[in-house]
C-alpha positions, 0 to 999 in steps of 0.5 A: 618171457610173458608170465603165463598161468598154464602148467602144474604147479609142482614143477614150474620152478625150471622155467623161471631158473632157465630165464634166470640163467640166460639173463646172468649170461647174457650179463656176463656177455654185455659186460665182457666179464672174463672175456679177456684173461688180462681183466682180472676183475671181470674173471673173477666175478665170472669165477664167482658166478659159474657154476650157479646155485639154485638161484632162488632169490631171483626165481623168487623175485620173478615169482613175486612179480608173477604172482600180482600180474606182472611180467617176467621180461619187465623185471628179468634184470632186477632178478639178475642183479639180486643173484650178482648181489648174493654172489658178492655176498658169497664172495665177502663171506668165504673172506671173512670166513677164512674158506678156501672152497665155494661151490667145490672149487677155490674161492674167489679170494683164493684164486685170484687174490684179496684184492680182487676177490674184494673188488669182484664182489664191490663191483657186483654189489654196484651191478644190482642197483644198475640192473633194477634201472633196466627195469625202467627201459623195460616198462616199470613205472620210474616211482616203483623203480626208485622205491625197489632201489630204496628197498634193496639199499636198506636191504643191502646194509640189513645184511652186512648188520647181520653178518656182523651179529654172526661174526659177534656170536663167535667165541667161547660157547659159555659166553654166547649161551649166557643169555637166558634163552641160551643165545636163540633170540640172537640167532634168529635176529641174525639169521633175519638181518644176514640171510632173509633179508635178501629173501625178503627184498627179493620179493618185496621187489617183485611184487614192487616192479610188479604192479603189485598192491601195497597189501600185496607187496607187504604180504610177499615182503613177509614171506621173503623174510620168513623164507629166508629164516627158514632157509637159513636154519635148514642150511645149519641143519646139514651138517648135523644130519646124515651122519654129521655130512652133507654135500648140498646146501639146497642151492646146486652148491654141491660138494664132491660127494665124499661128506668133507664139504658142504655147499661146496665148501668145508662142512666144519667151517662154522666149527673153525671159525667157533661159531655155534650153529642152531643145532649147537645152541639148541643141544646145550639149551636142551642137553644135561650138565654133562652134555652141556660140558661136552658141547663147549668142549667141542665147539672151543677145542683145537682138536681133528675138525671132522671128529669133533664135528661127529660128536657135535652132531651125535650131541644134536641127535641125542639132545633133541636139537636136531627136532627142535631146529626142525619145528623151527623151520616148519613154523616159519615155512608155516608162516611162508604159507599164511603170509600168502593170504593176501596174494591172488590165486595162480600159478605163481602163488602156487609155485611160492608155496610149494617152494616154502615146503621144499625148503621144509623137505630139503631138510625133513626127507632124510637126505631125500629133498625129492621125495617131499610131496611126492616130486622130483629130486631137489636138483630136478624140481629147481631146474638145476639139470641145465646149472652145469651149461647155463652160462657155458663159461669157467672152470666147474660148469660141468658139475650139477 
């Protein structure tokens, strides 16, 4: 698939998650992955892969490389791998995490055991780097493959600095609001490391396998990571909103509907592990004497999980949090905007941009991603109607 300049703008998204889909398949294919009952290890990175999310890491990555004159075939594999490196991170979060569910089904851990949920996600992590030297059969240059490698390695350990802040800011909500800007700062330094450096290297990775310019390159890496910053405060902004319920987690990672889970996984998670979310920070920053007591009541209590979870949300509307967190992700979806700058006009630029405030209206549309802007539902906009049968494997391929 050759990138190609013809097409609206508003809806190319499909294209690019369609190729997605059939190079994980064709992946899973080559590597045998379940293929066998009896290989455990190779079940269970399929259990982790299927159903797939929104893939925007990897659309953005194509995008990235399409949007500086590169093609999509060159640097298909290197948008593989950066999927099977967020799967793995998925998988190693839900261990940490203590979470029984992903994507509406058993975590992997849960399914097939620690040892192998483990070993499924080492494996896929390890799968990446193999996918980026594909890239060099294809066509790219050796010296951007090896630079791409050298990225996606420091991008690798950003993560894992981030997860480790995140698990840091667990604990009594006193104590992680001690600093004088009530813990914000420390937020954000941890949504960047954990959940916008793969954004970030995404892009940067791109543009690299690409043939982009260094002018280029810098401006998509800074929009990859301003992406990332967003995306992460608009993913702890849903279970505050619609009543404290979300069954989305703007990656296809959909619940079964009924508010109890969100990205196919508990909504309270972030409250059982006692860890404040943006919102929770913001409401205490925010709130009076009185709410602030009530807040670290909540967060550090043993009581009914969702009942708590309510009343958090009810204090994040009433205080104002929920808008303060909104302005947040505006301002770095703006920064998305300017970082574009530099990029050559096209239907890729388009397509990044518009994507930055799809992120923005997945949250700010009143549980009505779609309507932002005028287009379809978040589903349909990323190309998430074929998500079910992408890969044709494994338990949850039907689900959208």
């Amino acid at each position: 698939m050759q990138r190609t300049d013809a097409g609206p703008a508003c809806f190319p998204l499909a294209e690019l998650r369609h190729a997605v889909d059939r190079g994980i398949a064709a992946w899973l294919d080559r590597t045998g992955s379940g293929a066998d009952d009896s290989d455990h290890l190779a079940t269970a990175q399929r259990w982790a892969l299927c159903p797939p999310g929104k893939l925007l890491r990897p659309i953005t990555l194509l995008a990235a490389a399409g949007a500086v004159g590169g093609s999509y075939d060159a640097v298909l594999p290197a948008a593989v791998g950066i999927e099977l490196a967020h799967v793995a991170t998925l998988v190693h979060d839900d261990i940490i995490d203590g979470d029984e569910l992903r994507r509406g089904k058993a975590a992997a851990h849960r399914e097939f055991g620690l040892a192998h949920g483990v070993l499924a996600a080492d494996s896929l992590f390890f799968a990446l780097f193999e996918q980026v030297g594909a890239c060099r059969q294809a066509g790219v240059p050796a010296n951007r493959v090896l630079d791409a490698v050298g990225v996606l390695g420091a991008a690798g350990q950003q993560t894992a600095r981030g997860v480790a802040q995140e698990v840091a800011l667990s604990g009594s909500l006193r104590e992680v609001t001690s600093a004088a800007d009530g813990g914000i700062a420390a937020y954000v330094e941890m949504a960047r490391l954990k959940s916008a450096s793969l954004f970030y290297s995404a892009c940067h990775v791109g543009a690299l396998l690409g043939g982009g310019s260094p002018e280029e390159t810098r401006a998509l890496a800074a929009y990859g990571e301003a992406m990332g910053i967003a995306f992460q405060i608009r993913d702890d902004l849903l279970p505050y909103v619609a009543d404290g319920d979300a069954g989305d987690d703007g990656e296809g990672e959909d619940g079964d509907g009924d508010g109890e889970l969100r990205a196919g996984k508990p909504v309270c998670s972030d409250l059982r592990n006692r860890r404040p979310a943006l919102p929770v920070l913001l409401a205490h920053r925010l709130g009076g004497r009185a709410e602030r007591a009530a807040l670290v009541e909540l967060v550090d209590g043993t009581t009914d999980e969702r009942a708590r979870q309510r009343q958090l949300s009810r204090l994040a509307h009433d205080t104002g949090a929920l808008d303060a967190a909104q302005s947040m992700a505006r301002a770095y979806v703006d920064r998305c905007r300017e970082a574009l700058a530099p990029v050559p006009a096209g239907t890729d630029r388009d397509r990044l941009a518009w994507l930055a405030d799809e992120v923005a209206g997945a949250t700010y549309g009143n549980g009505a991603a779609g309507t932002a802007n005028g287009h379809e539902t978040a589903g349909e906009t990323y190309g998430h109607e074929a998500a079910g049968t992408a890969y044709g494997h494994g338990p949850g391929g039907d689900q959208p």
